[in-house]
C-alpha positions as CSV (number, residue, x, y, z in Angstrom):
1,X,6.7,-10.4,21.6
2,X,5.3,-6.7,21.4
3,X,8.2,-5.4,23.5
4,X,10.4,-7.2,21.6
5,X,9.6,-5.3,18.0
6,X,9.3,-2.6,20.0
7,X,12.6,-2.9,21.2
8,X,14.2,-3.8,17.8
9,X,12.6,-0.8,16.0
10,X,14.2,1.6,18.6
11,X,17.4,0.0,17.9
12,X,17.2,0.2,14.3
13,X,15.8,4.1,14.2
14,X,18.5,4.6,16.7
15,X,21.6,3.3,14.5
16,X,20.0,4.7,11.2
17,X,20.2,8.1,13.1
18,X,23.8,7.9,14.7
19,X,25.2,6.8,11.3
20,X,23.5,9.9,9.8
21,X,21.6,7.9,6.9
22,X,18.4,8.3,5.7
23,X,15.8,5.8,5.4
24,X,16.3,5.3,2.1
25,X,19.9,5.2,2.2
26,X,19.8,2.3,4.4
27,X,16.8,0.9,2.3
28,X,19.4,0.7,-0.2
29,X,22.6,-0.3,1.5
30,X,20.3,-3.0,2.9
31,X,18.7,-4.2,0.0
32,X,14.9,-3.6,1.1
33,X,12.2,-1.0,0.4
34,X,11.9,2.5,2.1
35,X,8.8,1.6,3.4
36,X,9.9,-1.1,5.0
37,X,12.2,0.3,7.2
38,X,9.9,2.8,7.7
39,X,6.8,0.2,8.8
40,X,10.0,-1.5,11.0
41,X,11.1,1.6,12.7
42,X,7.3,2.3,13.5
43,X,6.8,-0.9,14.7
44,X,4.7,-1.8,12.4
45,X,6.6,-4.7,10.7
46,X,9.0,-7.0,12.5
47,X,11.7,-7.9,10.2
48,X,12.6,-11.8,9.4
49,X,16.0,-12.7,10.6
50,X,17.3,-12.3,6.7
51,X,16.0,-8.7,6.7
52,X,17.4,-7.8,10.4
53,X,20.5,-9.3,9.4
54,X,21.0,-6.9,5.6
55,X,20.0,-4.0,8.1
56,X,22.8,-5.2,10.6
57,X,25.3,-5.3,8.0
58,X,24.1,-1.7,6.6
59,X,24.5,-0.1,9.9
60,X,27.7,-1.9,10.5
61,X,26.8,-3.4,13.8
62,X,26.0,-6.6,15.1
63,X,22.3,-8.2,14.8
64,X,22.4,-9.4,18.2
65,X,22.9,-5.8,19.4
66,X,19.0,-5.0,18.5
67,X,18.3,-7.6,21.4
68,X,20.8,-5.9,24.5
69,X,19.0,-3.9,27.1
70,X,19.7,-0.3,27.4
């Protein structure tokens, strides 16, 4: 499970960056607080399917992308 919120954090971070947003941007185009997609890209939180999904929508790519392997 560990690896798994690991895994989706790194994703998230890693979309947030290459579409050049800031946290709070995408805390906004998501509909969630800054702090949560901060605690989610420490890997601190791990995001209910709703909230991965507005986050998938925000960075414009597909939730089951978090999941692939590298």
């Amino acid at each position: 499970m560990q690896v798994t919120t690991k895994k989706v954090a790194s994703r998230i971070k890693q979309n947030r960056i290459e579409a050049e947003l800031t946290q709070q941007e995408l805390a906004d185009f998501a509909g969630v607080d800054r702090k949560t997609i901060n605690r989610i890209e420490n890997g601190h939180f791990s995001p209910n399917i709703e909230t991965l999904l507005r986050i998938s929508t925000a960075l414009g790519v597909k939730p089951e992308s978090m999941f692939a392997s590298a």
